[in-house]
C-alpha positions as CSV (number, residue, x, y, z in Angstrom):
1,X,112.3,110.7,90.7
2,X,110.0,113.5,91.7
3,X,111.0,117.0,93.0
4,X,110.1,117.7,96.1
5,X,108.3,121.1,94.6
6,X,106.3,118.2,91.9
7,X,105.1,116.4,94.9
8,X,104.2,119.1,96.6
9,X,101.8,119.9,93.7
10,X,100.7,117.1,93.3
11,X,99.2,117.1,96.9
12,X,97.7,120.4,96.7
13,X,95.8,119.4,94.0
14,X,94.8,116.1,95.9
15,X,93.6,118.4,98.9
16,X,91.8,121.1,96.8
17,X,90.0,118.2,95.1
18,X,89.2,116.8,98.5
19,X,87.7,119.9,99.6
20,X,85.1,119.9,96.8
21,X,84.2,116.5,97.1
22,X,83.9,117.5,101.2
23,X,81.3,120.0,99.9
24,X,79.3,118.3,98.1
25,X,79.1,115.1,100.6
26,X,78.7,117.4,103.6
27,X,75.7,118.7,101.9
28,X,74.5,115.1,100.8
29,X,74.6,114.3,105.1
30,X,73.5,117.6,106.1
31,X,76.3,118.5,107.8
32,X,76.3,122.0,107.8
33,X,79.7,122.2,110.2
34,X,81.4,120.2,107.6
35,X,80.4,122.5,104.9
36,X,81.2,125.5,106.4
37,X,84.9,124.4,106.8
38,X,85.3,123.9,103.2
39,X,84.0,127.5,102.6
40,X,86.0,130.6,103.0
41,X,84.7,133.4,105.2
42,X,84.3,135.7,102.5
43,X,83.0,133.1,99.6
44,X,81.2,134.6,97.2
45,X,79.0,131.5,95.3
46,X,76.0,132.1,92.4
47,X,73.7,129.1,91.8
48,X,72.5,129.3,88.4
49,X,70.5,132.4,87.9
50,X,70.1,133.0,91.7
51,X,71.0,136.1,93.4
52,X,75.4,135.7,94.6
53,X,75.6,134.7,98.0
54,X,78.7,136.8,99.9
55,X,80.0,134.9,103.1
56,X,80.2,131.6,103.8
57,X,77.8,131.6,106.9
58,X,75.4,133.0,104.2
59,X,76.2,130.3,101.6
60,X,75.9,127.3,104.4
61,X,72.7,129.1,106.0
62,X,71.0,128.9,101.9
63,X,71.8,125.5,101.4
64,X,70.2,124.4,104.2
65,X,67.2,126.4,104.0
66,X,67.0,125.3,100.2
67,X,67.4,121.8,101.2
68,X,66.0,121.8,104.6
69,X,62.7,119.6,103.2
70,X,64.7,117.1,101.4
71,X,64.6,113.7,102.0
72,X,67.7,112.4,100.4
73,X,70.7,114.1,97.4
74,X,72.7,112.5,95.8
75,X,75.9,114.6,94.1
76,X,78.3,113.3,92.0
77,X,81.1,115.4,91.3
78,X,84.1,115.1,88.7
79,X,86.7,117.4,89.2
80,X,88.1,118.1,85.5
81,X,91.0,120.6,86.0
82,X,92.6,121.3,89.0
83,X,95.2,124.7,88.6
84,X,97.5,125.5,91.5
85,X,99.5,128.9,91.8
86,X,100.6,129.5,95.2
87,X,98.6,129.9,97.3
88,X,95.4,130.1,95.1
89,X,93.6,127.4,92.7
90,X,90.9,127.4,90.2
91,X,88.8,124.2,89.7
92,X,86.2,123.2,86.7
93,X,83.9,120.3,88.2
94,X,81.3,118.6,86.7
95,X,78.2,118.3,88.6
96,X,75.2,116.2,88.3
97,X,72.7,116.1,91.5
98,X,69.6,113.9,92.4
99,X,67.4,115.2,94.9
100,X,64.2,113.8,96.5
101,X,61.4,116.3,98.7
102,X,58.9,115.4,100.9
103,X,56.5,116.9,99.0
104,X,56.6,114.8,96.2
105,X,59.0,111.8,97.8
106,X,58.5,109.8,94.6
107,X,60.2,112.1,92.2
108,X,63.8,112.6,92.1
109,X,65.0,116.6,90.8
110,X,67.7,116.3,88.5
111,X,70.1,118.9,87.9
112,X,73.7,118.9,85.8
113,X,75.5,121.7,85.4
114,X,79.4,123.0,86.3
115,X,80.9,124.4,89.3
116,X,83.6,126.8,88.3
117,X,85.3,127.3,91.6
118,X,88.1,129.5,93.1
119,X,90.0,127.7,96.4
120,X,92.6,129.6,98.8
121,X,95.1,128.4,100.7
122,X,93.9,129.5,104.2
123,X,96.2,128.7,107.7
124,X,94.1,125.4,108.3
125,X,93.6,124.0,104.7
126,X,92.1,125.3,101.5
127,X,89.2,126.8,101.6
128,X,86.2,127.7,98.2
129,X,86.1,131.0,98.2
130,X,84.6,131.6,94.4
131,X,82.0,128.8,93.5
132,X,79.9,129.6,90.6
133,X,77.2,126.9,89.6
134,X,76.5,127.0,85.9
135,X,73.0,124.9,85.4
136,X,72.8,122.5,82.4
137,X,70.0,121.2,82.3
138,X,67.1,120.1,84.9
139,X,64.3,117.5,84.8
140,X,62.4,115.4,87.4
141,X,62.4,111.4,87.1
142,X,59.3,109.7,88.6
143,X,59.7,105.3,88.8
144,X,56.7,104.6,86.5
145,X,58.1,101.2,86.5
146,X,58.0,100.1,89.5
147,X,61.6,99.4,89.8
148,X,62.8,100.9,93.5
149,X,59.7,98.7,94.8
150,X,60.7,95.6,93.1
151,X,64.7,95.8,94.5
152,X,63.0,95.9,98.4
153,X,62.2,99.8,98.1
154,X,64.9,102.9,99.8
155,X,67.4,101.8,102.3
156,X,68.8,100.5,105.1
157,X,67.7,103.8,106.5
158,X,71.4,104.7,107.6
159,X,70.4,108.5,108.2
160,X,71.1,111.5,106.0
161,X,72.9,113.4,108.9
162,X,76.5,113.4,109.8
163,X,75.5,112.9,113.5
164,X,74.3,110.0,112.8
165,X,76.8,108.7,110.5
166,X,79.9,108.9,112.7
167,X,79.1,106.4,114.8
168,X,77.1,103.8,113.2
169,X,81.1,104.3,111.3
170,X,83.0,103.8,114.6
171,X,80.7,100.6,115.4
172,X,79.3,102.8,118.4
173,X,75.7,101.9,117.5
174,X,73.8,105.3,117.5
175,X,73.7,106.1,121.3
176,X,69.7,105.7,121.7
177,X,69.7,101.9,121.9
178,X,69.5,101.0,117.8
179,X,72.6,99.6,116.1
């Protein structure tokens, strides 16, 4: 039988892995409110060689600018190691991301690298407030085969925002007349 002190480890750990996959969904949907809940106030983040980013308004305003002509990403996440002391956690997550611009819609980006991050236990739920994104490696994949066309092409077009997502979910239709 579990101690009650095991158990409530064990759910921290499921929460602060929550809140990184959160992260990287809310930016898949563009839902920059979601993200910004998963970020503490006073994140500090680095992407690759980037300039650091201090705040998370800052952080969620230079994601969306960096993705705001982006047709469609893709992250997949793998949260290795998960440490809880307290009231503070470290996390090592593997990251590989597919993106797709509208300037060149039929080439996907490809980037793999770690996310070293830092979470806090904040009043409402734990929050990033270290991320550091170590870049791998980087390439772009063009479909020189013809595959995507011969399996019916992108879609159903379900929409890359969160608006639009919550209640096609509910079964609401979206609210202009389409289903």
């Amino acid at each position: 039988m579990r101690t009650q002190s095991e158990v409530a480890a064990m759910l921290d750990r499921v929460k602060v892995t929550d809140v990184l996959y959160r992260y990287a969904s809310c930016i898949d949907r563009r839902d920059l409110g979601g993200l910004r809940t998963t970020l503490a106030d006073d994140l500090r983040a680095q992407y690759g060689n980037a300039e650091p980013i201090t705040g998370g308004d800052a952080v969620a305003r230079w994601i969306d600018e960096a993705t705001r002509d982006c047709l469609w990403q893709h992250h997949l996440l793998s949260v290795y190691h998960v440490d809880v002391t307290g009231d503070e956690a470290s996390a090592l997550v593997y990251h590989t991301s597919h993106q797709c611009f509208a300037a060149a819609p039929d080439t996907a980006h490809v980037l793999v690298g770690r996310y070293h991050n830092r979470l806090r236990r904040e009043p409402d739920g734990w929050r990033i407030s270290s991320l550091v994104l170590e870049i791998l490696w980087g390439e772009r994949r063009t479909d020189t085969t013809g595959y995507l066309a011969a399996v019916g092409g992108r879609g159903p077009e379900l929409g890359h925002r969160a608006q639009a997502d919550a209640p096609a979910a509910a079964g609401a239709g979206h609210g202009d007349g389409r289903l």
